[in-house]
C-alpha positions in Angstrom: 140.7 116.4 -65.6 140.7 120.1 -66.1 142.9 122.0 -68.5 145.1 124.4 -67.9 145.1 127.4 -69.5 145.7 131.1 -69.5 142.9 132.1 -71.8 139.0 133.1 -70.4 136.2 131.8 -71.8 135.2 135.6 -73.1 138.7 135.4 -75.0 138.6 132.3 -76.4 134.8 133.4 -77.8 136.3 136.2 -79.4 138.9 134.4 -80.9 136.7 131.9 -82.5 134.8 135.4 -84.2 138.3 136.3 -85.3 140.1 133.4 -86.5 137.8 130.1 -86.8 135.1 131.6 -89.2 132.4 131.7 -86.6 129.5 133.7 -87.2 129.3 136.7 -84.6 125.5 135.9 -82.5 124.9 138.8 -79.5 122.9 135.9 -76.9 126.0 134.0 -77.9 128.2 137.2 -76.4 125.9 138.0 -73.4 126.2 134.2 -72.5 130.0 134.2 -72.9 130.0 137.5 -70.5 128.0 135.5 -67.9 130.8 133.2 -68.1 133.5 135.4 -68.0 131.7 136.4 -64.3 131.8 133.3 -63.5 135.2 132.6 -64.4 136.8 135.7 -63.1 135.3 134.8 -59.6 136.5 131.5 -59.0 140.1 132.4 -60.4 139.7 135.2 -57.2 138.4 132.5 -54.6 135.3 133.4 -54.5 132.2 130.7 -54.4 129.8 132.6 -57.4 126.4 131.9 -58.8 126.9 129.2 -61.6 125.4 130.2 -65.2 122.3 128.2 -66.7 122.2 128.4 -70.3 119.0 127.8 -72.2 117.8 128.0 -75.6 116.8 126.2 -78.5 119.1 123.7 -80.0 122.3 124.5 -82.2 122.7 127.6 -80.6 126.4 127.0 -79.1 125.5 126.4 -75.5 127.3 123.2 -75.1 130.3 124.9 -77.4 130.1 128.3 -74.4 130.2 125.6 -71.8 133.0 123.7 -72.7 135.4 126.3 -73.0 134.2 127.8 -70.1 135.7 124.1 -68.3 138.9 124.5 -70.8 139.9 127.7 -68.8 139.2 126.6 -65.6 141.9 126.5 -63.3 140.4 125.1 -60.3 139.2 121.3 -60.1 135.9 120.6 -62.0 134.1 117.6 -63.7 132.1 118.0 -67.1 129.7 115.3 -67.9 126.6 115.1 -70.2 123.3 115.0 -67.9 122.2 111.6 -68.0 125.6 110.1 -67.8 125.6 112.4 -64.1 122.2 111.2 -63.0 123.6 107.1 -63.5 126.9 108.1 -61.4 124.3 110.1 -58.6 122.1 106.8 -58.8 125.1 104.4 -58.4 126.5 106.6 -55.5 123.1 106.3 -53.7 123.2 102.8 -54.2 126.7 102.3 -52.5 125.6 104.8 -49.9 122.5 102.7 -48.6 122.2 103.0 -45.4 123.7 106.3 -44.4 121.8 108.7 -42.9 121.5 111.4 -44.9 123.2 109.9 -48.6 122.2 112.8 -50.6 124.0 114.8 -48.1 126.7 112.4 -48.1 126.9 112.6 -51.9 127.1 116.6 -52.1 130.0 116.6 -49.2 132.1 114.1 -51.4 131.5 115.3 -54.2 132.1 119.0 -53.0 135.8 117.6 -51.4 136.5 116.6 -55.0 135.7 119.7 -57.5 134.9 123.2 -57.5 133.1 123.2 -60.5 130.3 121.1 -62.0 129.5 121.3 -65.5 126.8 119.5 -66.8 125.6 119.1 -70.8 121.7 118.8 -71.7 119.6 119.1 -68.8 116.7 117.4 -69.3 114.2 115.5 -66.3 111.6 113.3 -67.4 111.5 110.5 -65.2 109.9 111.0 -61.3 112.8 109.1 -60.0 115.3 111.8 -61.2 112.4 114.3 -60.3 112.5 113.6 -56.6 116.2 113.1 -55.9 116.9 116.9 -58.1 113.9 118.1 -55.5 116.8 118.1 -52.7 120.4 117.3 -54.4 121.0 120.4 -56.1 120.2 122.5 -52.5 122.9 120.5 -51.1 125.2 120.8 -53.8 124.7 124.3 -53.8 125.0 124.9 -50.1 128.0 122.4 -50.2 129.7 125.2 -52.2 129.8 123.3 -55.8 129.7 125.8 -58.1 127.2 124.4 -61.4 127.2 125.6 -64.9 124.6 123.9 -67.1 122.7 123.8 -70.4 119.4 123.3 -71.4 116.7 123.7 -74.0 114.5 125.1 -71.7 114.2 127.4 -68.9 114.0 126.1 -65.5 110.2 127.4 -64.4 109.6 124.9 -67.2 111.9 121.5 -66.4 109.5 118.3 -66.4 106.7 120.9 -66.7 103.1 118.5 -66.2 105.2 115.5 -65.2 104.0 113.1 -62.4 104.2 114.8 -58.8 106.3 117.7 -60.1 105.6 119.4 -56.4 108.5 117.0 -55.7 110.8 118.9 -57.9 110.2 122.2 -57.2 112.6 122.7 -54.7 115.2 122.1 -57.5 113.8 124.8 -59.8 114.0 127.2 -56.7 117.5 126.8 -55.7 119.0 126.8 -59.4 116.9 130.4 -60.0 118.6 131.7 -56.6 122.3 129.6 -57.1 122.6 130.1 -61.2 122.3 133.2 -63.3 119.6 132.4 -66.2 121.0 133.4 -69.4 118.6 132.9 -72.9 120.7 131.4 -75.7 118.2 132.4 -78.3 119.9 133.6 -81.4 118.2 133.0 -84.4 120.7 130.9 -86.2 121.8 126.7 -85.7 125.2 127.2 -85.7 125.6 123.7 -85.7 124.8 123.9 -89.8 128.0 126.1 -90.4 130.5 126.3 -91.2 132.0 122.7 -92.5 131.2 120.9 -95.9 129.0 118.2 -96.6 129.6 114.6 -95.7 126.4 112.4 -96.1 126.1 110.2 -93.1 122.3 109.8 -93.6 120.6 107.6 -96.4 116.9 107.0 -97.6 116.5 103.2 -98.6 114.4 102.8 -101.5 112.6 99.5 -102.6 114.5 97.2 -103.9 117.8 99.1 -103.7 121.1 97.0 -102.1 121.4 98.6 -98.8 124.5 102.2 -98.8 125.7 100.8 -95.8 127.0 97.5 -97.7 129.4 99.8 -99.3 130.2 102.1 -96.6 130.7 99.3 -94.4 133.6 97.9 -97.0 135.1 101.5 -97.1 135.4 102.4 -93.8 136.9 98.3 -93.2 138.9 98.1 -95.8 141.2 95.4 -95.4 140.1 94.4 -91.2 138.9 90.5 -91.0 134.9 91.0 -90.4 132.5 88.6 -89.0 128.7 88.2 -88.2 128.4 86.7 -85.1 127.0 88.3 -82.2 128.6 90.9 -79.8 128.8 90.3 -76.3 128.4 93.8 -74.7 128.0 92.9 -70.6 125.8 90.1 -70.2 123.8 90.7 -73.6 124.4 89.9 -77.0 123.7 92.2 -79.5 123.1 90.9 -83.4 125.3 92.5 -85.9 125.1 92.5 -89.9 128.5 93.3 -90.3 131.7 94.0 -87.8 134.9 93.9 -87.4 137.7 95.7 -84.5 136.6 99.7 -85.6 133.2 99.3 -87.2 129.8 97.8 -86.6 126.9 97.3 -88.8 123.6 96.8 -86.9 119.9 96.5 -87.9 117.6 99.1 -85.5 115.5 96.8 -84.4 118.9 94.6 -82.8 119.9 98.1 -81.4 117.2 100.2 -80.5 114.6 97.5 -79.9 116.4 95.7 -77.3 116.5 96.6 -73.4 119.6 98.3 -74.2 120.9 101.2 -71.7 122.8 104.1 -71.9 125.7 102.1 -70.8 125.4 99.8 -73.6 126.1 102.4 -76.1 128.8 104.2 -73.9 130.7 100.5 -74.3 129.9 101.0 -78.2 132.1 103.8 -78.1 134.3 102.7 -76.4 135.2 99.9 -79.0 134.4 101.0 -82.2 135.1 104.2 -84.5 132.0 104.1 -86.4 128.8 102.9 -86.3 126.2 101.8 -88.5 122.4 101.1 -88.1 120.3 100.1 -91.1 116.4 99.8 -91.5 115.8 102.5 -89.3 112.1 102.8 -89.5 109.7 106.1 -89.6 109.7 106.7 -85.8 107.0 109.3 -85.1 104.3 108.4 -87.7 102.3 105.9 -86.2 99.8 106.7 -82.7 97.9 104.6 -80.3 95.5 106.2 -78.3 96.2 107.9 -75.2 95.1 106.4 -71.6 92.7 107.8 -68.9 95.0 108.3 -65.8 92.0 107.7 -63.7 91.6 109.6 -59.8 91.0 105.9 -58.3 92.6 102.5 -59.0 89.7 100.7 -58.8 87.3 102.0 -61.0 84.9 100.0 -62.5 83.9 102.9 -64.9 85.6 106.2 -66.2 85.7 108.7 -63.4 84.9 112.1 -64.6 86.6 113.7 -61.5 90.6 113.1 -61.3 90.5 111.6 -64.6 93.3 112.9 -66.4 94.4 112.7 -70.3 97.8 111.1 -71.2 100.0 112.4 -74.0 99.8 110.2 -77.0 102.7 107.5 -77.4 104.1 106.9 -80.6 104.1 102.9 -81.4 108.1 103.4 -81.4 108.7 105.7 -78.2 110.4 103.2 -76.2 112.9 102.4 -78.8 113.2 106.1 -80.0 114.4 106.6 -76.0 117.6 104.3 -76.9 118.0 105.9 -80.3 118.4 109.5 -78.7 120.6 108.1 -76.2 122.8 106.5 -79.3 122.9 109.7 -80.8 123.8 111.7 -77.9 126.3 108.6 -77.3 127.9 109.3 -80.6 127.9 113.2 -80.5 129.1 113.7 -77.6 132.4 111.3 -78.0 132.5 111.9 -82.0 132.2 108.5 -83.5 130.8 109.1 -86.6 127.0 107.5 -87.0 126.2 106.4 -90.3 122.3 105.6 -90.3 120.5 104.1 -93.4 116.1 104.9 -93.3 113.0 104.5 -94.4 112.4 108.2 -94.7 114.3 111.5 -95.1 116.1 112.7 -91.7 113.1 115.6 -91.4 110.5 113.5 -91.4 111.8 110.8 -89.0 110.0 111.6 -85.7 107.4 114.1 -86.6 105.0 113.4 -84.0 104.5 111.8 -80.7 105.5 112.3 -76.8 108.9 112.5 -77.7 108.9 115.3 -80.2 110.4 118.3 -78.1 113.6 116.3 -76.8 113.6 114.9 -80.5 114.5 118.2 -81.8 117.7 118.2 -80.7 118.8 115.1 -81.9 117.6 116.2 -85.1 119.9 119.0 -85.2 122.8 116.7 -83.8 122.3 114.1 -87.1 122.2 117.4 -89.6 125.5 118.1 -88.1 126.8 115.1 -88.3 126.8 115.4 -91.9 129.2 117.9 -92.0 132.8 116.8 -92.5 134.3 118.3 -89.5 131.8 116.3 -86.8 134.2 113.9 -86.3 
């Protein structure tokens, strides 16, 4: 639910200058102006553009947005990306069979909130592709006002993905409903201030595993057990757990058809959460496929053939790991993760190196001691 307040989203940027030691950053100002518009509008009763902030990561967009929702005054929902597509794709679901369900969706949805603000926009899939194409136009003409982050700008969301004629419509209607405003500032914010707190740990040969003893500190005196836990209808293999902490291996986390709603139940139970023998992610390639122009092709096809990004060996698994990560950020269970090699060099090439960079800056700020 929405918080009350009688602060703006401008004033509560300006205090955090003033008071909370934050380091002053002008796209950080001309994004908390935009805003401000934004804000001012709505508390008049006016339907205004949203605000689309992009930039690279650790530049305080997700920070702007949610205090932006902490003033509101006027229903709204906030919800990471990803966690909004599974509700949208459940919705559909239910909805089978109604005429127009994406039009059905918008007009609930509309009845419901003002405001929708949504962390981390991201499209890679062609499923999510072709339902955006259409669901933001009828959000938008259903009056929902959107505020959103991203790390890029939206000429360039799911830029050379599969039929991306299918989501173009979305990239129109967010550059006519939203004001576009660069986050670009030169400096990660998410690396000050805050002291160190190691969360992260190399494993060298022959070494006893850190997370032994950082499992028996952050227990202390809980019964523990090594038995498998039931998450849904899986089971999931654990070194170590007990009723706030859970010790797992990556390959019983992050190599098993896990989803996004696995590790929001993670959460959900436990405080902290440990994964050991997390393996160099990005080091290892196999070649890249010929997307050919027919099916059958008894030979390579010179015209319509089509070059494939590398995969990295791990990609598949990496998915769940960002998803953990974002998980664990995002509801501030501290992640304690125990690797092969140092936290730069653990995805350092492969088709999921661009969304990998901002995980990478959400693990160096969970070393800080005041992540969590």
């Amino acid at each position: 639910m929405t918080c009350f307040t009688e602060q703006s989203p401008l004033q509560l940027y300006r205090q955090a200058i003033d008071r909370d030691g934050f380091v002053s950053d002008p796209a950080q100002l001309q994004a908390a102006s935009a805003l401000q518009r934004c804000f001012e509008a709505l508390q008049r009763g006016e339907t205004p553009q949203g605000v689309y902030l992009w930039g690279p990561v650790g530049r305080g967009k997700t920070w702007l947005m949610d205090q932006f929702h902490r003033c509101l005054q006027v229903p709204a929902r906030r919800q990471h990306f990803h966690h909004f597509m599974r509700w949208v794709h459940q919705r559909l679901f239910q909805l089978n069979g109604t005429a127009d369900p994406l039009q059905a969706l918008a007009r609930s949805l509309a009845e419901e909130i003002r405001v929708l603000c949504f962390d981390e926009l991201f499209v890679n899939d062609i499923g999510d592709a072709i339902i955006l194409g259409r669901l933001f136009q009828v959000l938008f003409e259903a009056g929902v006002v959107i505020v959103a982050t991203s790390n890029q700008p939206p000429g360039q969301l799911y830029c050379d993905g599969f039929n991306r004629e299918r989501f173009l419509p979305a990239i129109s209607a967010i550059e006519q409903h939203m004001q576009v405003q660069a986050v670009v500032g030169e400096q990660d914010h998410r690396l000050h201030p805050g002291a160190a707190q190691q969360r992260y740990w190399v494993r060298e040969p022959g070494q006893s595993p850190a997370l032994d003893e950082v499992f028996a500190q952050l227990n202390g005196e809980q019964p523990c057990s090594d038995q498998p836990l039931p998450v849904g209808s899986r089971q999931i293999q654990v070194v170590q757990r007990s009723d706030t902490v859970i010790w797992c291996r990556y390959t019983d986390l992050c190599e098993q058809p896990l989803a996004a709603m696995d590790f929001m139940a993670l959460c959900d139970s436990f405080t902290a959460i440990l994964v050991g023998d997390v393996p160099a992610l990005g080091a290892r390639q196999r070649p890249a496929k010929i997307a050919r122009g027919t099916e059958d092709a008894a030979s390579r096809v010179l015209a319509g053939d089509r070059e494939l990004p590398q995969l990295s060996v791990h990609d598949d698994s990496v998915r769940r790991f960002i998803a953990l990560v974002d998980e664990c950020y995002d509801r501030r269970v501290a992640l304690y993760l125990e690797a092969e090699v140092a936290l730069e060099a653990l995805y350092t090439q492969g088709y999921l190196e661009f969304p990998f960079r901002r995980t990478l800056s959400r693990l160096r700020e969970m070393q800080l001691q005041r992540f969590c």
